[in-house]
C-alpha positions as CSV (number, residue, x, y, z in Angstrom):
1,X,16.8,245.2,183.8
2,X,15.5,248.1,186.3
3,X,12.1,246.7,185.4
4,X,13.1,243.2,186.5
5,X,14.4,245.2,189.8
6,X,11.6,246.8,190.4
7,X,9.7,243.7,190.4
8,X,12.0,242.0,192.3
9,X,12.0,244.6,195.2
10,X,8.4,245.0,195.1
11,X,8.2,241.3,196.0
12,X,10.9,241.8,198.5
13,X,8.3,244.6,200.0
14,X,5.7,242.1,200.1
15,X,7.4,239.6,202.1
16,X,8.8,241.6,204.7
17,X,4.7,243.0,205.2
18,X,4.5,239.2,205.8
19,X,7.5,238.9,208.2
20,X,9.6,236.9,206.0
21,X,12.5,238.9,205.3
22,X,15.8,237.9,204.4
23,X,19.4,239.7,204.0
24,X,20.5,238.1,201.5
25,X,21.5,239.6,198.1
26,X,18.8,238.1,195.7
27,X,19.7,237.0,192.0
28,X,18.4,238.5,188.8
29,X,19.6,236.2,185.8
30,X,20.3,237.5,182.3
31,X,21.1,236.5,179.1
32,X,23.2,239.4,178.1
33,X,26.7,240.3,178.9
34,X,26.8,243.6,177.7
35,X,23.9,245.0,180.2
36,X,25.6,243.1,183.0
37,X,28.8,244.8,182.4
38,X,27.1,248.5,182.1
39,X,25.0,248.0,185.4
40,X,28.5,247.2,187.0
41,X,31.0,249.5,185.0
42,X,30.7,253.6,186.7
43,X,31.8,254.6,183.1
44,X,29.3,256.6,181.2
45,X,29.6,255.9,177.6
46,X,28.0,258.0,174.4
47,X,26.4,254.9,173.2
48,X,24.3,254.5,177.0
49,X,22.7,257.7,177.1
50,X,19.4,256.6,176.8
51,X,19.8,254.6,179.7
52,X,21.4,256.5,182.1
53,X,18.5,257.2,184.6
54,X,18.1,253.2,184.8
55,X,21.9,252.6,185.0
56,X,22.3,254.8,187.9
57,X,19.3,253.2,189.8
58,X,20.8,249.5,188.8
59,X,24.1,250.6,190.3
60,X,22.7,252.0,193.6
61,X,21.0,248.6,194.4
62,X,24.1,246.4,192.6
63,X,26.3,248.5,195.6
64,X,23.8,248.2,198.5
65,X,24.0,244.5,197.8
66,X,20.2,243.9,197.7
67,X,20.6,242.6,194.1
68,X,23.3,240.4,192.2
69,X,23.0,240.0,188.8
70,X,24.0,237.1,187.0
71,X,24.9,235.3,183.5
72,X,23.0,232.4,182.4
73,X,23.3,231.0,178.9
74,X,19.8,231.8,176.6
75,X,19.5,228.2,176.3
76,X,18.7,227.5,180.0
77,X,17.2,230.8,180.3
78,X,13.3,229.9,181.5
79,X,11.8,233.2,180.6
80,X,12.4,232.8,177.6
81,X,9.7,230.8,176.7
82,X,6.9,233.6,177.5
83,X,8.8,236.1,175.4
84,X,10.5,234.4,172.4
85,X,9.7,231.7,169.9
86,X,11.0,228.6,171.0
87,X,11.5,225.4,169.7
88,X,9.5,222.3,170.5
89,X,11.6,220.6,172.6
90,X,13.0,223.9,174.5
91,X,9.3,224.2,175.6
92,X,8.6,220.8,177.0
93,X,12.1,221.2,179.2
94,X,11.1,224.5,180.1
95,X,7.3,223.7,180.9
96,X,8.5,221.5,183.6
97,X,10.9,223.3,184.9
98,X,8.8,226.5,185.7
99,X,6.2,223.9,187.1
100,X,3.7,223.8,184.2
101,X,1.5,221.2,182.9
102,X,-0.1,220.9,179.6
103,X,-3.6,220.3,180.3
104,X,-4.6,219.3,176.3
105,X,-4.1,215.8,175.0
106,X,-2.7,214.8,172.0
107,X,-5.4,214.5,169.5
């Protein structure tokens, strides 16, 4: 998750050197409810140790409001196709959905 912000603010840096900013909080999407609710939950717990250092930077940005993140199901989740094994027909919705074509015909 602090990976995916990283990214995300790096492309936010970009744009603004371009003079297309916008104040808007900008949405990450995951799959997995139990990250979302430790970047959001102050607690510390035993069991998050290892992830402390991230946590904290998630929560400073999650209270600046730069980012938002947000649920989505696994099964609509378009990265997953460049990371997991996906079925067939996942990857066809998918490949046209991120704007992909398949460039080999059907022998």
């Amino acid at each position: 998750m602090a990976y995916g912000m990283c990214e995300l603010l790096w492309i936010e840096l970009v744009l603004s050197d371009l003079e297309i900013a916008d104040t808007k909080p900008k949405n990450l999407y995951f799959d997995n409810k139990a990250a979302i609710k430790i970047a959001q939950n102050p607690v510390q717990n035993d069991r998050i140790k290892h992830v402390e250092v991230d946590r904290h930077f998630i929560k400073e940005k999650l209270d600046q409001k730069i980012i938002q993140v947000r649920f989505v199901k696994s099964e609509v989740q378009l990265a997953d196709v460049l990371t997991k094994a996906v079925s067939r027909k996942s990857l066809h919705s998918v490949i046209g959905k991120l704007g992909m074509l398949v460039i080999y015909a059907p022998t």
